[in-house]
SEVOGU-312142 format. One record per residue (C-alpha): x negated, y, z. Coordinates in pm, whole numbers, plus 50000, padded with zeros to 5 digits. Last residue first. Layout:
<atoms>
XYZ
...
</atoms>
This chain:
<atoms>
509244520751193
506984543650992
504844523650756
501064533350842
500414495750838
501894485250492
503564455950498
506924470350603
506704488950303
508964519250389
506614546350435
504764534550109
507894540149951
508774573350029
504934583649979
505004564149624
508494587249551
506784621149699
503784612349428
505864609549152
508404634849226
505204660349289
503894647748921
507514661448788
507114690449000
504224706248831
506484721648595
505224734748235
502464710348158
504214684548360
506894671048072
503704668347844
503534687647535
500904703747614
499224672847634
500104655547337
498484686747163
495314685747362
494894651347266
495464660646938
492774685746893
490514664647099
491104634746823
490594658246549
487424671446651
485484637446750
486594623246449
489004594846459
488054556746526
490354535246325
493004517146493
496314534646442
496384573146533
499814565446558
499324552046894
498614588847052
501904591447227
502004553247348
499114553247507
499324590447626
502444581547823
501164550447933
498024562548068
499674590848255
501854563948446
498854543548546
497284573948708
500764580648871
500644551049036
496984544149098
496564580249279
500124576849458
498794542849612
495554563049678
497304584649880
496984621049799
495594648650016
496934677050183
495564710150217
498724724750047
497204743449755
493724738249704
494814702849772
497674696649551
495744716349249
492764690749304
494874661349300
496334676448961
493024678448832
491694646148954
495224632048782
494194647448444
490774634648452
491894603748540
494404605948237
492104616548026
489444586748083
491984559748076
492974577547755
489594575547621
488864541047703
492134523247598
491394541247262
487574526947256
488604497047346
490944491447039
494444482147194
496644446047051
494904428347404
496954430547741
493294416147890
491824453647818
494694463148022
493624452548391
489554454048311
490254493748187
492544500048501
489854489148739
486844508948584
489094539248579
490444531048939
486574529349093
485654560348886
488724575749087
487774570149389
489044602049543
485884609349735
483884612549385
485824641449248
485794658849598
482164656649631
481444672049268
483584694749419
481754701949709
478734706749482
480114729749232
481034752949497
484474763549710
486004788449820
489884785849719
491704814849549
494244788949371
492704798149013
489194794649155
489514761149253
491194753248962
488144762748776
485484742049031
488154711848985
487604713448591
483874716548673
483574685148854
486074667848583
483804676248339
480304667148574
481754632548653
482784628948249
479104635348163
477614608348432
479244581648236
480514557248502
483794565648440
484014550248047
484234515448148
482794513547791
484364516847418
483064544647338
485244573247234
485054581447608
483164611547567
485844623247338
488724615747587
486704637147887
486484665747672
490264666747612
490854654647987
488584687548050
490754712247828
494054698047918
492924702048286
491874739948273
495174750248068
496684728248317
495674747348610
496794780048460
500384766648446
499714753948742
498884786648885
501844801348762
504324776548886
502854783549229
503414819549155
506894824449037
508304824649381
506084851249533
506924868349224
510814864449260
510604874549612
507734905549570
509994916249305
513684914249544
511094933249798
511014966249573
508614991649715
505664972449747
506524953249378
506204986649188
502524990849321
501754954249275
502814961248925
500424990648865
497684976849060
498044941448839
498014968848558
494574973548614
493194968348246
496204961248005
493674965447732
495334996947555
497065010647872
493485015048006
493885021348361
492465044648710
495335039048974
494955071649212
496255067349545
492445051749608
491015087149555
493385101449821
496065125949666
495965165749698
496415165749274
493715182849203
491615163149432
492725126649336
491915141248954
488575154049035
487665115549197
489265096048956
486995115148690
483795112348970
484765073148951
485145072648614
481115089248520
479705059948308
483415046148212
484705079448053
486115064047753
487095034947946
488815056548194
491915057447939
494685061048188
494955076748511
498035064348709
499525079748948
502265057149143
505855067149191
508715065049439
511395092049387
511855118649592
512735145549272
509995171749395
507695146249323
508065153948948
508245189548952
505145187449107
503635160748880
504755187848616
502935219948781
499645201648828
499485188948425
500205223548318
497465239148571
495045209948449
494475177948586
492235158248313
491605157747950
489475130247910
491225107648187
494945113748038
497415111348314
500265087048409
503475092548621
504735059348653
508475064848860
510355044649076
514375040249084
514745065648763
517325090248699
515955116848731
512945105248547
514875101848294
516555133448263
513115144348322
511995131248000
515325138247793
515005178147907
511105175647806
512155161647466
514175190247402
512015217147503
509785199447307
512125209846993
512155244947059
509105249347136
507115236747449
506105200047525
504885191847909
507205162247958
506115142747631
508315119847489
509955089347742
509055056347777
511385036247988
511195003048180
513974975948324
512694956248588
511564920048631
511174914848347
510224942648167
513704948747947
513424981547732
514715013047727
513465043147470
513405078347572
513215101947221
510905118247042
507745095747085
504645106346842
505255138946993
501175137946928
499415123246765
496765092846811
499745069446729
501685044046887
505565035946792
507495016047066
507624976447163
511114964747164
510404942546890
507764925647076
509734915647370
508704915647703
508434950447783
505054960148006
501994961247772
503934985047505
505055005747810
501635010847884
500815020347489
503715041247500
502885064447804
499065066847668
498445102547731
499755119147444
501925138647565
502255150947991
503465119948215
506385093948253
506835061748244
510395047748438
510705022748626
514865011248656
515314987048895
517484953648801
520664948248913
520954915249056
519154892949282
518614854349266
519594841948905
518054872548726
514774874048931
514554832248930
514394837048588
511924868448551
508904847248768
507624828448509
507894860448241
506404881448529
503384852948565
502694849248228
503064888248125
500634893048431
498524866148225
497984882247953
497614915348119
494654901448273
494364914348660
495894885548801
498094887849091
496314868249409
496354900549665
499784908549582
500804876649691
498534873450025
499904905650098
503004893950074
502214864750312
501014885650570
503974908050611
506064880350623
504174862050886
504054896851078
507884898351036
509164921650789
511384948750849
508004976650888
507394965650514
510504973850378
510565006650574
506865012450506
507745010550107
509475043350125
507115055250404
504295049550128
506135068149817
506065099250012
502155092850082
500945085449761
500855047049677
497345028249632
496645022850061
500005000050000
</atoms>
């Protein structure tokens, strides 16, 4: 909340002062762990827009405005979902006449013209600006790094505030000023009688610091924080299993021969660095080393070796294609063991390991047997490995491997032959 200038922070402080300090610390958490890629904000707030609409209901109107041609289009271009709805950019400007409305997600956004025009006609535009900004539930007042806080510039972020709306200042296009930004940020915190952290430097172009900009919207509006806080496991997976279709890829191709494949030392140091990556992605410390550890500790080398001997006997498979997909499935079950654990701290049985090990074996057997029995290229069979994996039922919902693994649990507690049964 240090970000937000100080009318906008006792708006959020009465959210925040409701919560309870496990509350408290949880959103912070949240904001703490959104991305800072616009790519992936758009993942997350796309993930995160359904359970928005089916939870809460109106949506909050942000609204973008600032002095022309500083960039309010190309930030409103990063925010709106749909790429029709995107507006006009130019380097001229009163390129934007009129307010345009778009759906963001998890809020509705507007871009407005110019709210410092003059003439006749900006006169005009600067009407339908602060008409806007009227009418707004939180405002983006943004700022042009090259040119600065003038005396025009001063008097409209006063008229601005003046409205008691919550907003956040941002100051876009620091790249072009990159060797002296902080003493820019600096000069424009001053003119404007803010802190130097109360002002969000951005470039609208790249998406750069627009994690600030949402978690700024998202302190004021706890039905966002919900939905996020919501969205965000799903996120991460979905993350996760870019990192995991990538390694059990890799892991397929060194497997092309047809060997116990887990013993090769190159598929240990994949999977190693696959659970490094999700490591990261779930904001757990952790270095190669430990997770070299944790990729040996779940025994899965043991089960590849195991589940090769098992099906080789079936017969009617080529060894090397039994190999490879024992080796991507392992690899994909070491990554999903991994995401459990950075996650919840718990680890899975090694019933659940087998089961859903065997499972992920099947469905890749029998998705890749058209490849029929000659050996593919290296390139083409990663290519459609990848493929078969993004099409996966799990590569959009980890909860189909958490049925899996809650069903072996179930039944492990009721196998009266197992010791740690309950009774």
């Amino acid at each position: 909340m240090n970000n937000l200038p100080p009318g906008t922070q006792e708006a959020a402080r009465l959210f925040w002062d409701s919560l309870s300090p496990v509350d408290r610390r949880e959103i912070e958490n949240l904001i703490g762990a959104l991305p800072s890629e616009a790519g992936l904000m758009r993942l997350l707030v796309r993930l995160a827009t359904h359970q928005f609409r089916t939870t809460f209901g109106k949506k909050s109107k942000v609204v973008i405005v600032g002095p022309a041609n500083v960039g309010k289009s190309t930030l409103y271009n990063q925010l709106v979902r749909r790429r029709e709805d995107r507006a006009e950019v130019s380097p001229l400007p009163g390129t934007t006449r009129q307010n345009q409305v778009a759906d963001a997600g998890l809020f509705t956004v507007v871009d407005t013209p110019g709210a410092d025009a003059v003439g006749e006609v900006g006169e005009h535009e600067q009407t339908l600006a602060l008409q806007a900004a009227q009418e707004a539930d939180f405002l983006i007042i943004v700022f042009d790094a090259i040119q600065g806080i003038k005396r025009t510039e001063l008097e409209l972020y006063e008229r601005l505030v003046a409205l008691g709306k919550p907003y956040v200042v941002a100051l876009n296009k620091v790249d072009l000023v990159r060797r002296d930004s902080k003493k820019v940020v600096e000069a424009a915190a001053n003119a404007l009688s803010l802190a130097y952290d109360q002002v969000i430097p951005i470039v609208a172009k790249s998406g750069e610091n627009m994690d600030d900009i949402l978690a700024a919207i998202a302190a004021t509006e706890p039905e966002i924080v919900a939905a996020l806080g919501q969205a965000l496991p799903h996120y991460r997976w979905q993350l996760a299993w870019r990192t995991i279709v990538s390694a059990a890829s890799a892991s397929a191709v060194i497997a092309l021969t047809p060997l116990p494949v887990i013993d090769f030392i190159p598929l240990t140091i994949t999977q190693s660095l696959m659970v490094l990556g999700i490591a990261r992605i779930y904001t757990y410390q952790i270095t190669l080393a430990r997770a070299r550890e944790l990729v040996v500790s779940f025994g899965l080398g043991f089960l590849g070796r195991t589940l090769f001997q098992q099906l080789s006997k079936l017969g009617g498979v080529p060894g090397w294609f039994l190999s490879a997909a024992i080796a991507a499935s392992t690899t994909v079950v070491m990554g999903y063991a991994a995401s459990v654990w950075f996650e919840t701290g718990e680890r899975l049985s090694s019933q659940a390991i087998r089961q859903i090990t065997r499972e992920v074996t099947g469905y890749l057997l029998d998705r890749l047997k058209t490849l029929g029995r000659k050996k593919p290229s290296q390139e083409s069979f990663k290519q459609r490995v990848e493929e078969t994996l993004e099409q996966a039922p799990m590569a959009q919902d980890r909860s189909v491997l958490d049925r899996q693994a809650q069903e072996t649990r179930e039944s492990e507690n009721q196998d009266p032959a197992n010791p740690t049964s309950r009774r």
